[in-house]
N, C-alpha and C positions, 0 to 999 in steps of 0.2 A: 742232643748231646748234653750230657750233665755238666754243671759250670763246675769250673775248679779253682777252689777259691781258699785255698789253704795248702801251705807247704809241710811238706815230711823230708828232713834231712838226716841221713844217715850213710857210715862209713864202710868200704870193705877194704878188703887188699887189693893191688893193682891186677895181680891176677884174675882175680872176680871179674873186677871192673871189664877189663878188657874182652874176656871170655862173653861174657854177658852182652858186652855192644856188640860183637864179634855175631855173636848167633842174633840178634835183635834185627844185624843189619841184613844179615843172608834169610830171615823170613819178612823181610821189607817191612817191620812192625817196628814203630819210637818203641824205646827201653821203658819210657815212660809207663805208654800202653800196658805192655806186658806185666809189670809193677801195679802200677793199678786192679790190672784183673785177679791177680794173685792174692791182691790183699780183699775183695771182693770175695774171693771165694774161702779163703783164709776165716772169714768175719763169719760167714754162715755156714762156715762146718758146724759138726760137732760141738756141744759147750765141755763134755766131759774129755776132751783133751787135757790129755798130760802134760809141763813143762818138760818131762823129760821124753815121751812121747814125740814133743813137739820139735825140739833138739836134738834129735837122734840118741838121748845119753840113757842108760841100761842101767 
């Protein structure tokens, strides 16, 4: 297991929030987890990613 040893704190809407624990808790995975792999697979995409790309914005 990799140590984790440093916080990322960041905000959504209640809606998110909720949706997001909501589906985390019905595939029996912490919110945590899920977050982290995200951002794991996020880091070793693509470099030539767009910001608008990345935001969905056209």
């Amino acid at each position: 297991m990799v140590k984790k040893d440093d916080d990322i704190r960041f905000r959504v809407d209640a809606e998110t929030a909720k949706a997001a624990k909501e589906k985390a808790a019905r595939l029996d995975i912490p919110l945590s987890h899920i977050l982290r792999q995200l951002l794991r697979d996020w880091i070793v995409e693509d470099d030539k990613q767009t910001k608008e790309s990345l935001l969905g914005k056209q």
